[in-house]
Every structure is written in structure tokens, then in C-alpha cells.
ZAVEX-913045 format. One record per residue: residue in three letters; x, y, z of N, C-alpha, C in turn. Coordinates in steps of 0.1 Angstrom, whole numbers. Layout:
N
code neast nnorth nup caeast canorth caup ceast cnorth cup
ALA X Y Z X Y Z X Y Z
...
END
This chain:
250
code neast nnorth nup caeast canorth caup ceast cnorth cup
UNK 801 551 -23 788 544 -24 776 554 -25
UNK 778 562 -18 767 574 -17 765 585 -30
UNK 773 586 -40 774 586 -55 772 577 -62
UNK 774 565 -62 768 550 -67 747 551 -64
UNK 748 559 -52 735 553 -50 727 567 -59
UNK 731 580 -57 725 588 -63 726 584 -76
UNK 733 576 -79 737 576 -97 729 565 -103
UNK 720 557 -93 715 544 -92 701 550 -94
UNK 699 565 -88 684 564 -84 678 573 -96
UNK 694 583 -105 688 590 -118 685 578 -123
UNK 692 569 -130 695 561 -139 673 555 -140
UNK 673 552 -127 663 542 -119 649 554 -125
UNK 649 563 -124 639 575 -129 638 573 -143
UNK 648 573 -148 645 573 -160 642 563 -168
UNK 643 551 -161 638 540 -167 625 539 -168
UNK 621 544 -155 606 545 -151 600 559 -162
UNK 606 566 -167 600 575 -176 601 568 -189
UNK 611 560 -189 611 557 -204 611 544 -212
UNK 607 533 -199 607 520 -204 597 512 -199
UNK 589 519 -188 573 516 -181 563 515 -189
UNK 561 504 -195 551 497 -198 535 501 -192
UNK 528 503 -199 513 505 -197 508 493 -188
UNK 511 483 -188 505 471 -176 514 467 -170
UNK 528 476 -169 536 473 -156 538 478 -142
UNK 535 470 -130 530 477 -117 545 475 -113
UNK 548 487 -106 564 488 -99 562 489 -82
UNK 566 484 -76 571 494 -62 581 497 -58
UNK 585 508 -47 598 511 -46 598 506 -27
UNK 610 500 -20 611 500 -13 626 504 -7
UNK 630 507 5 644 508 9 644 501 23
UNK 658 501 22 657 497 41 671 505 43
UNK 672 508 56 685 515 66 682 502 81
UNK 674 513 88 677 499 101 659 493 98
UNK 652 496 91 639 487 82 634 490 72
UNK 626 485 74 621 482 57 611 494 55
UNK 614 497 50 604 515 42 596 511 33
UNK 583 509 29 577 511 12 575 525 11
UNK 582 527 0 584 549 -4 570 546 -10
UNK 567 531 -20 554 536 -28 548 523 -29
UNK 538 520 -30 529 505 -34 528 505 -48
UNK 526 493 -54 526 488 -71 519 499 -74
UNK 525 504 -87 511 514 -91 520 517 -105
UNK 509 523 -117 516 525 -131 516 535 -127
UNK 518 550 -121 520 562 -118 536 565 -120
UNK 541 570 -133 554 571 -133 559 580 -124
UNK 548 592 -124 558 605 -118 557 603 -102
UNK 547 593 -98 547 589 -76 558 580 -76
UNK 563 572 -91 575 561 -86 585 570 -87
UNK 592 578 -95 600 588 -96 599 595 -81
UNK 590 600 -75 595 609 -65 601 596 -51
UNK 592 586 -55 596 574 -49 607 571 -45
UNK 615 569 -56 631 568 -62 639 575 -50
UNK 633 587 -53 641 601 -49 640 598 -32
UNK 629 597 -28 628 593 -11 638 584 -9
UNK 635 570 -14 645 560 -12 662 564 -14
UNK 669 573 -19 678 573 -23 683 584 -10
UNK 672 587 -5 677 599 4 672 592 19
UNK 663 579 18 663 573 33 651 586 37
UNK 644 591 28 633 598 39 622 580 47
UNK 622 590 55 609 581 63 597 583 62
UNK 590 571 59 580 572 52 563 574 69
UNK 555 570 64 544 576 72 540 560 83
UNK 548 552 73 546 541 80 528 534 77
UNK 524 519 80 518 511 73 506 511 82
UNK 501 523 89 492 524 96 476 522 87
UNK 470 511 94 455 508 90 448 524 86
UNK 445 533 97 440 543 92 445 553 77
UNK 458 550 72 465 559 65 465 551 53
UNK 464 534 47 459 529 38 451 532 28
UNK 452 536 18 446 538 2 437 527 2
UNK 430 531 -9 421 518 -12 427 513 -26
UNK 428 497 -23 432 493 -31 427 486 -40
UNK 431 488 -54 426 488 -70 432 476 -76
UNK 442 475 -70 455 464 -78 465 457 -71
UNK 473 454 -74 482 443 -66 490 454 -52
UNK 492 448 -44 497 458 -33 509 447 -22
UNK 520 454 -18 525 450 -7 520 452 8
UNK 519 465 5 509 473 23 499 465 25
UNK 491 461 18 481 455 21 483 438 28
UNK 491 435 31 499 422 35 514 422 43
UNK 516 434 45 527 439 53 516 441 69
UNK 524 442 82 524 440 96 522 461 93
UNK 512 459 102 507 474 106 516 480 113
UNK 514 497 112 523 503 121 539 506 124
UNK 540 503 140 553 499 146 555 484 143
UNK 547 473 137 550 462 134 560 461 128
UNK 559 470 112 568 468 101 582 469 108
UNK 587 479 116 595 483 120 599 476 129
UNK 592 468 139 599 459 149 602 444 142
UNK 597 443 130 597 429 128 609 430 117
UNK 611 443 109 621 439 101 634 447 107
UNK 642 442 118 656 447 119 672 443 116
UNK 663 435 109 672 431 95 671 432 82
UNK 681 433 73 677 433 59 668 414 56
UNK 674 407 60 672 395 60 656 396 64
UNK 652 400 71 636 403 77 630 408 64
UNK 636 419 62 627 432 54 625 423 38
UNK 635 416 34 631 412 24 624 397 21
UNK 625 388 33 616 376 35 604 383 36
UNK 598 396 47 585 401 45 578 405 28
UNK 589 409 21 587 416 8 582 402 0
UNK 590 394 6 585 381 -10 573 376 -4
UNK 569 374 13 557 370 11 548 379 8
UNK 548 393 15 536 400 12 538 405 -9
UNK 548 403 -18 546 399 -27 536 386 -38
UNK 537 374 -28 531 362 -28 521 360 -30
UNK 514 375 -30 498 371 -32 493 381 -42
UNK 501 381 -51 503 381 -66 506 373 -75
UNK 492 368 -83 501 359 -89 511 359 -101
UNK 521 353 -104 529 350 -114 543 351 -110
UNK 554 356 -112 569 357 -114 565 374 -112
UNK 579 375 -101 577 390 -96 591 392 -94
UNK 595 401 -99 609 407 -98 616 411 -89
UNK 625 415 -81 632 424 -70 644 426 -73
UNK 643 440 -78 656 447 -84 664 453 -71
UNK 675 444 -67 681 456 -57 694 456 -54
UNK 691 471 -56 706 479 -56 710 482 -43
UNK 717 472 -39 729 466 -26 746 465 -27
UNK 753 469 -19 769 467 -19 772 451 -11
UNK 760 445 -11 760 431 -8 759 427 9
UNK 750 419 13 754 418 30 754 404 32
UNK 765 396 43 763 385 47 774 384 58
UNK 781 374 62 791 374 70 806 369 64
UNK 813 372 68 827 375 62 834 368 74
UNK 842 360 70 848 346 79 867 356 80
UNK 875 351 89 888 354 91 893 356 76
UNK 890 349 70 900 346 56 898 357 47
UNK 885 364 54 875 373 41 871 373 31
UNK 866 357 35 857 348 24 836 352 32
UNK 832 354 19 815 356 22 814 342 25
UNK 804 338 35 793 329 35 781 333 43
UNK 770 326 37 757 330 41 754 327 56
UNK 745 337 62 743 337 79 732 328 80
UNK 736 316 89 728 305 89 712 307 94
UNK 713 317 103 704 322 114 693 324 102
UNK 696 336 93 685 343 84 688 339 69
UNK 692 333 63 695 334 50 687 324 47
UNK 684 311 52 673 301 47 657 306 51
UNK 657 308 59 643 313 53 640 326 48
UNK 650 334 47 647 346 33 647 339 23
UNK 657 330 19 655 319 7 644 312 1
UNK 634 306 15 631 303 11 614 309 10
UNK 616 322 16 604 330 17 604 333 -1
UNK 613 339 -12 617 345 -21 614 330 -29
UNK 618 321 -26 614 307 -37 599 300 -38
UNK 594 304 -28 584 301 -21 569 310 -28
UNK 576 321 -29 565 329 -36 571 335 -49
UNK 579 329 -55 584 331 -67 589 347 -71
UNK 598 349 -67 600 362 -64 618 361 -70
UNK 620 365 -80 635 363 -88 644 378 -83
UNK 655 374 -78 661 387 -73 671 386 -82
UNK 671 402 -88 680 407 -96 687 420 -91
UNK 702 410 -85 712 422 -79 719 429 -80
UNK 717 444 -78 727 455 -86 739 457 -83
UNK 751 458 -81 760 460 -73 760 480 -73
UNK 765 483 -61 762 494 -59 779 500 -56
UNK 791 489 -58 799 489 -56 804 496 -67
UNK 816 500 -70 819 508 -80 826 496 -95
UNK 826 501 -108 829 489 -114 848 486 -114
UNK 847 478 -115 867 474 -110 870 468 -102
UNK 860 475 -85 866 468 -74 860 453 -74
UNK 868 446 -65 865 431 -60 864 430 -48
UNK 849 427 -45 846 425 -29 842 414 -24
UNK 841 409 -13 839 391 -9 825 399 -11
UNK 815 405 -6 804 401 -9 795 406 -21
UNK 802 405 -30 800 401 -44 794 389 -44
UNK 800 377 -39 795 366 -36 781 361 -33
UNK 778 373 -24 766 371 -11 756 373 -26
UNK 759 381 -32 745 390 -45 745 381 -54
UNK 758 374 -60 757 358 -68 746 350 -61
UNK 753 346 -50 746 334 -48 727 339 -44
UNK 727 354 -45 713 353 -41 707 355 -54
UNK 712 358 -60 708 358 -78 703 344 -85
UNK 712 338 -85 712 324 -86 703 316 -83
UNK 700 313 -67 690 309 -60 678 317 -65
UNK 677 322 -70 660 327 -73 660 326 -84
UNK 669 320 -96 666 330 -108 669 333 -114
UNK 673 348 -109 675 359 -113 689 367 -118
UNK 699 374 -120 708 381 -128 720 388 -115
UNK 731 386 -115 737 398 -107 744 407 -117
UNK 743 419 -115 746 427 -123 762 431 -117
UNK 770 437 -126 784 442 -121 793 449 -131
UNK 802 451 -127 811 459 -139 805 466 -153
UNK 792 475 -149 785 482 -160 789 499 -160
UNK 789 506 -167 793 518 -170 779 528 -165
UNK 766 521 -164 755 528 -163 745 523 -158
UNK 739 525 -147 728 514 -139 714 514 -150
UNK 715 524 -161 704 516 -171 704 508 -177
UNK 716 501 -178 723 488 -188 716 478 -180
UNK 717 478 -165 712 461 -159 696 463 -156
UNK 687 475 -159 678 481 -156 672 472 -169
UNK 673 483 -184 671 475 -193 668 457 -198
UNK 681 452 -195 680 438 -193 673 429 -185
UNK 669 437 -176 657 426 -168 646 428 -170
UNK 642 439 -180 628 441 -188 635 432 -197
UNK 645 433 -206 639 425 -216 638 410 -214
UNK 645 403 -205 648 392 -199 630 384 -196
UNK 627 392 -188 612 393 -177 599 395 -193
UNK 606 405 -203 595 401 -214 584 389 -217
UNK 589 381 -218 580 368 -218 589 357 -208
UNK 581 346 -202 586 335 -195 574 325 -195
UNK 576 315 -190 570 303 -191 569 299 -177
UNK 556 298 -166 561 296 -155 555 279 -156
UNK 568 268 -152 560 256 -148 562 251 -135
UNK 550 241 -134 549 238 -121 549 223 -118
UNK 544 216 -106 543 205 -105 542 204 -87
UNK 534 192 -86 535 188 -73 542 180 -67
UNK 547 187 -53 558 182 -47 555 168 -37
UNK 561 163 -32 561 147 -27 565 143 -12
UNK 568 160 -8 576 159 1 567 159 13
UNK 569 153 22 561 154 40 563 166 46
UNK 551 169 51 554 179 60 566 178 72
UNK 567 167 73 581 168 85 596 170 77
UNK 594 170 68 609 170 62 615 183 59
UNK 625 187 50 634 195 49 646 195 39
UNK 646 205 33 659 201 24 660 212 16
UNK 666 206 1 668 213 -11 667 203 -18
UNK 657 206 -29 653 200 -39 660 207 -54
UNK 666 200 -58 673 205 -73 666 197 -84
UNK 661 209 -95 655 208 -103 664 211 -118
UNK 660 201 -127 669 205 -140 658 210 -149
UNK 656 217 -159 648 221 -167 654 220 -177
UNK 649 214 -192 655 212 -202 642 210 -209
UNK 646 214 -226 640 212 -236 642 204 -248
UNK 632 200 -251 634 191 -268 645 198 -272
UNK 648 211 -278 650 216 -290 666 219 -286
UNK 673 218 -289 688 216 -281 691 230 -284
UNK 686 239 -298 689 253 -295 686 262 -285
UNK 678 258 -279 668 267 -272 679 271 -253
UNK 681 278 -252 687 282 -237 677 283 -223
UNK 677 276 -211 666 275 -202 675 282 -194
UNK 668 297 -191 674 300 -170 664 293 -167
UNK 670 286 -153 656 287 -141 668 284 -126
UNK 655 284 -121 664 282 -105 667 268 -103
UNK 682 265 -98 688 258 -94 676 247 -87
UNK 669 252 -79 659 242 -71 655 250 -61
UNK 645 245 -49 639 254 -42 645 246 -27
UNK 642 254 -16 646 249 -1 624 243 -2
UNK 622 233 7 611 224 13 615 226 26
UNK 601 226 31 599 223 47 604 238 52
UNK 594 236 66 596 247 72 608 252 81
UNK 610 262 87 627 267 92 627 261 102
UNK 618 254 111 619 247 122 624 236 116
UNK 619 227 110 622 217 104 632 213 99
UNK 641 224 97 654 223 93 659 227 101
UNK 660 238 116 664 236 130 667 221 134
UNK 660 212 134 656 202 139 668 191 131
UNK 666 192 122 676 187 114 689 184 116
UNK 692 195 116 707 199 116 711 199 129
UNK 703 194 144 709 193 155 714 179 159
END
């Protein structure tokens, strides 16, 4: 895996040197036991490149201290991330670190990407079948649906093998969106494809009907006149708040 990831993070450089769009803002983040930003949105190819390299090596960053904040020009996650020792006490999970990411993404508008290169996490039952951890997986879900945030997941796995949490990166692909990537010869292959994918899109909307006391999953079909034409979109979104669905289900 630790060759997969170095092999993830050339591949990942060079994309950023050679398919970075003049109005495309990138950030890099990692997590080990939290959530790291190595860099905030920025067109700076050669700060996302060293970026890369931090993340791939788990340096630790300076952390999200108010004093140590840049001034900000353009879209930012720091700027909406928990100060300090916050970041670090609040995300001790991956499940944390990336519900934080889609909302402090959230206040950006339009369709926002999350490219991540994971060997997959969830919980693995006797049989060593994946299923999602009830505790944290809905409201990462629904933090990520919520602020429109499409995860596109790399496997970091090697190509051949078969792992139950393969599963866990499906189904989180799916639910947003977004693409899982697998059995590719070169991490620029799935790199590539979600530029070209992300090229143009159509975001539509509508208002929802549902009460504040409720809770659920709402499944949405999207379809067009023109019977040639192919629609991704997300399965539907989770409603109502995590309490709410606490409450529910007792």
C-alpha cells in the first residue's frame, strides 16, 4: 500500500502540472489519526505539488491556528474548518474528517469534487462482508449530499486483488455521484476521467416538502426527453437531521 500511495502521489503531481486548468482551485488534504489540510484551494501548481508530497509522507501540518491564516482571495476550506487543537479533537475519525471537509466545502458554490485515494474503511461483519457503521456513515452522507460534494474513490489497493471494502468506496461513490475507480494500470487514468467527467454538468434543483421533524431517503430519478442522451446523478439524498433519524429508528 505504501508503494500504491507513493505511486498515487507521482501520478497526482503530474496531473497537477499537466492538466490544471487556469480557473481550477484544488486542495490537498490527508488524514492518519486527523484530518491535515497540506494546502487550501489555490491555482498554485508548484504549493499543490509540494502539497502532494507532504500528504503522501503524513508530514504535519502547522495546524488551523487563527493567528497563522493567510488572507483570503478565493474559495477556502481553513476558513470554515474549527481552529487549532479543534481540528484535531473533532476529527478522530476518518468519518469526522471528511463530514468536516464537505461542510467547510459547502460554502462554495456549485458541485465540488473529492478525489480520494483510500484502501477503503467501514466495518467488516463475521462473514467478511463490508457494511456501513451506523454510528458515522449517515451523517458523513449526509454532510457530502448536503453540500454537494461528489466523491470520486481511488482504490489504493493494488489492481487484481478483491477486498470487502471495495464495497465501502462503491457505495460511497454512488451515493454522491461520483466514480470508484479500480483495476487501472496508472493513477492518471482515474485522475484524467474525473476532469473530463466534471468538464461541464448541469446542476438542478428543487424544493423539498419535507418537515423539519422527519427523516429519511429521498430517491430521485433524473431523466431526459432525448432517449440518447445518458444522466449520472445521485441515487437521492438522506433529509432531516442525525438526531432525527436517532429518534427514528428507536
Amino acid at each position: 500500500l505504501l508503494s500504491q500511495q507513493v505511486q498515487a502521489g507521482i501520478q497526482a503531481k503530474k496531473w497537477v502540472a499537466e492538466n490544471l486548468l487556469p480557473n481550477d482551485y484544488v486542495a490537498v488534504a490527508s488524514f492518519d489519526y486527523r484530518l491535515k489540510i497540506q494546502q487550501d484551494f489555490t491555482h498554485d501548481t508548484r504549493a499543490l505539488q509540494t502539497a502532494i508530497d507532504d500528504a503522501v509522507r503524513g508530514h504535519d501540518t502547522e495546524g488551523n491556528w487563527p493567528s497563522r491564516l493567510a488572507k483570503v482571495e478565493g474559495p477556502s476550506l481553513l476558513v470554515n474548518l474549527p481552529r487549532g487543537n479543534d481540528l484535531r479533537d473533532k476529527t478522530p475519525r476518518i468519518y469526522d474528517g471528511i463530514r468536516l471537509l464537505a461542510d467547510s466545502a459547502g460554502h462554495v458554490t456549485g458541485r465540488k469534487n473529492l478525489v480520494l485515494f483510500t484502501h477503503g474503511f467501514g466495518l467488516i461483519n463475521n462473514f467478511g462482508q463490508y457494511h456501513p457503521d451506523v454510528r458515522y456513515y449517515p451523517p458523513m452522507m449526509h454532510a457530502l449530499n448536503s453540500n454537494n460534494v461528489a466523491v470520486y474513490a481511488v482504490d489504493l489497493v493494488p489492481s487484481g486483488v478483491n477486498h470487502p471494502l471495495a464495497n465501502a468506496m462503491n457505495q460511497l461513490a454512488l451515493e454522491t455521484g461520483g466514480e470508484y475507480y479500480f483495476d487501472f494500470t496508472n493513477f492518471l487514468s482515474p485522475l484524467k476521467e474525473v476532469a473530463k467527467e466534471n468538464n461541464g454538468y448541469y446542476l438542478l434543483s428543487y424544493a423539498a416538502t419535507h418537515t423539519g421533524d422527519q427523516a429519511g431517503f429521498q430517491k430521485v430519478t433524473v431523466e431526459t426527453t432525448n432517449p440518447e442522451f445518458k444522466v449520472k446523478a445521485r441515487e437521492g439524498y438522506q433529509y432531516g437531521r442525525a438526531e432525527a433519524e436517532a429518534k427514528a429508528s428507536r
